[in-house]
C-alpha positions, 0 to 999 in steps of 0.5 A: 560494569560496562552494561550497568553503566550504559543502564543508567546513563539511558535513565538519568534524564527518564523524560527525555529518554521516554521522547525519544523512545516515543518518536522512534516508536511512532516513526515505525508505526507511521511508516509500517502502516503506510507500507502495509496500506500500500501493498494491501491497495495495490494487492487488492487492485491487482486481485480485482483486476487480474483475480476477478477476471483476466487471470495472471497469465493468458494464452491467445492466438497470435495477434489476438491482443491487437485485434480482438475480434472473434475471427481471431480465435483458436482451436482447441488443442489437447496438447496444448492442454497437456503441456500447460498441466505439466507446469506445476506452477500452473494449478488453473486452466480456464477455457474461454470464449468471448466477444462484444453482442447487444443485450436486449430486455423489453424495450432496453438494449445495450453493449455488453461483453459475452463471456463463454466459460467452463463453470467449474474452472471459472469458479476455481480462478476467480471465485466467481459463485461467492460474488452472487447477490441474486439467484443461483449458480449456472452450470455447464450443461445449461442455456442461461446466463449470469448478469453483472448488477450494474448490466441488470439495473441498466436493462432492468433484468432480473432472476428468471427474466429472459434476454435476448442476445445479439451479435456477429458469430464465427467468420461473420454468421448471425448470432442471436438467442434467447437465455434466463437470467440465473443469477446476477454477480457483483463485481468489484471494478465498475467497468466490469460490472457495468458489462458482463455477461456469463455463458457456459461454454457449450451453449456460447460456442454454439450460440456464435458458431464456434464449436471447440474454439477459444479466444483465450486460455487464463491460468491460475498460478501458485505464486503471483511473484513467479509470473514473469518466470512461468510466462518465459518458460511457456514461451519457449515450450509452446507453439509459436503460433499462440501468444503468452502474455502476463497481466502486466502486458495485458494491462500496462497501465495497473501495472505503470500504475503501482510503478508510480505510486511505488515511487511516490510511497519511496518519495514520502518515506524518504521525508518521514525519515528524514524528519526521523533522522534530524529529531533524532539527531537533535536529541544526540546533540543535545545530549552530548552538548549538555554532558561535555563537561561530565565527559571532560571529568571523567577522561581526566581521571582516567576513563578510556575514551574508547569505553566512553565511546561504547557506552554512548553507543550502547545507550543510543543502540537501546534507546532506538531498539526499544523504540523500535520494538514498541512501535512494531508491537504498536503496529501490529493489532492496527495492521491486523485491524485493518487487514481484517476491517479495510477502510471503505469509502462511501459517497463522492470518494466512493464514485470519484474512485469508481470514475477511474475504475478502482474500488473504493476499498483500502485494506492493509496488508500483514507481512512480517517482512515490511515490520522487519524492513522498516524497523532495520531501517531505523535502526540503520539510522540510529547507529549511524547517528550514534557516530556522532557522540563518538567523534564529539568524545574522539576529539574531546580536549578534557581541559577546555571541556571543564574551563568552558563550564566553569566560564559559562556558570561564572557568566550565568552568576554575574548576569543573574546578581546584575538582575537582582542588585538593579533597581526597579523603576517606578511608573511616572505620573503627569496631570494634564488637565482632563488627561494623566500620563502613565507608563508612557501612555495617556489616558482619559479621566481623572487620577 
């Protein structure tokens, strides 16, 4: 009985119940849309960052971050090797080799960073093949590099091109050498691809003297989330004489970043909900407001006001799961859309974006978790302003409910014959020569 009367207290009023159902819904929408472009930038951003070169975890010798020259490298150690794959966390372990040399073509010469690398686990990590635009993929048994586009447009180097390498090797020896261009790579951040280039190895370590030594070791992980965990457990199980540092240490300001904006985004939620809240509550109070009379009646013949009660509540607890489920279902093919179709920038977006090294790219992330999170949170808000039918019915005193209606339609009758019965008043006309009066204006002309 209950449930049936709950049923058709949501669809007396069709219209105003499908408006608020229609801004719940929207509320959702809204809100799981900006919580799934968050995460997928800042996902994205750091897969740019960390997944395209750095990893998620490094290994250097100690002191090696605050000065990163090559002097400050390490041998490689087997040990090391074989406590790392122990860690089943782990599933990467990318060897490299890198310093800051001169690259030269023709009459061209710029800074570049040279970057040593097994070609295999580097592909592994960082998806480093499906990133050429040009040539082929180098392997490690060769002399010949791999370009970054924008480092190939600045020395105007092309496939099967020679260039000619210059820097400072191993505890000050000379560095030169010469090496064909493979291939050329497009990567994702400017800074990056304005300055890389990729060595195997062998070939780098010999070029800088530097037989079986490494700057650093970057590791894959299964989970990005166990980062903090995995970089506390090498910590303690490796030599004292190595460093482990997770991204977010080597890059504090991505990191302080996604912090920011995460503050920001809990800022513009908090005034998307409150907006939530105060129309929702307006229309509760309107409801309630309009119904006191209905609800005076019906305790004064007998209805318990605890079963009013549960059938307000009943009613705004479907009105807000009904909205919410018709913004989640809403939400859902967008947030897919999206995911699969990100938004990119083009033009001065594009290299305002660029200018700050982030790429102009905003894909939207599907995770069940944020349509769940934000749906729970209106849902939260709408029990709690469900309360307040509840203390309106609480203190409800049933006599003073009806007599203030009756008052009220007695006021509205006297008001509306008052307008009827009064007469209606006439326009009054005036010549004054060249000029009429009416309605309390003058006009030019004759009548």
């Amino acid at each position: 009985m209950i449930l049936k009367l709950i049923w058709r207290n949501l669809w007396r009023n069709s219209r105003r119940t499908l408006i608020t159902m229609a801004s719940i819904a929207f509320a959702v929408l809204f809100a799981i849309l900006m919580k799934s472009f968050q995460n997928g930038v800042f996902n994205n951003l750091i897969k740019n960052v960390v997944g395209y070169y750095s990893g998620y975890v490094q290994i250097h010798q100690k002191g090696y971050w605050d000065e990163q020259v090559l002097d400050n490298c390490f041998a490689l150690d087997n040990s090391l090797i074989e406590k790392l794959k122990q860690n089943p966390q782990i599933n990467e372990i990318v060897p490299r080799l890198e310093t800051f040399v001169l690259i030269s073509k023709g009459n061209s010469t710029k800074g570049c960073m040279l970057v040593g690398t097994d070609a295999v686990k580097e592909n592994n990590l960082t998806q480093l093949k499906s990133k050429l635009i040009n040539g082929s993929y180098f392997e490690n048994n060769e002399d010949a590099v791999l370009l970054a586009e924008g480092l190939a447009k600045r020395i105007n180097a092309n496939v099967n091109d020679t260039i000619v390498l210059f820097g400072q090797g191993f505890h000050g020896a000379m560095a030169a050498g010469k090496f064909r261009v493979k291939g050329i790579v497009r990567l994702a951040l400017p800074a990056l691809n304005d300055a890389f280039v990729y060595l195997p190895l062998a070939a780098t370590q010999y070029y800088l003297s530097a037989e079986n030594r490494l700057t650093s070791l970057s590791l894959g992980v299964d989970n990005p989330e166990n980062t903090n965990d995995i970089v506390k457990n090498l910590k303690a199980t490796i030599s004292k004489k190595h460093e482990v540092m997770s991204w977010q240490e080597m890059m504090p300001e991505i990191s302080n970043h996604i912090k920011a904006d995460g503050f920001s985004f809990y800022i513009f939620s908090g005034i998307l909900y409150l907006i939530i809240g105060f129309g929702l509550f307006g229309t509760i109070l309107m409801m309630t407001v309009e119904r006191t009379y209905e609800f005076g009646m019906l305790i004064a013949i007998g209805m318990k006001k605890g079963k009013l009660k549960i059938i307000l509540l009943g009613k705004t607890l479907l009105i807000t799961l009904f909205g919410v489920v018709l913004g989640m279902l809403l939400s859902l093919p967008l947030v897919i859309y999206l995911q699969e179709k990100p938004i990119r920038f083009s033009g001065e977006i594009a290299k305002a974006y660029e200018q700050f090294g982030f790429e102009a790219l905003f894909p939207a992330e599907f995770d069940l978790n944020i349509f769940f999170t934000q749906s729970l949170i209106v849902l939260f808000m709408a029990i709690l302003i469900g309360l307040y039918p509840l203390w309106f019915v609480g203190v409800l005193n049933p006599v003073k409910a009806m007599k203030k209606k009756k008052q009220n339609e007695y006021v509205d009758q006297n008001c509306e014959q008052k307008y009827l019965e009064e007469p209606k008043k006439k326009p009054h006309h005036h010549h004054r020569g060249k000029h009429w009066f009416m309605g309390g204006h003058f006009y030019d002309g004759f009548l």
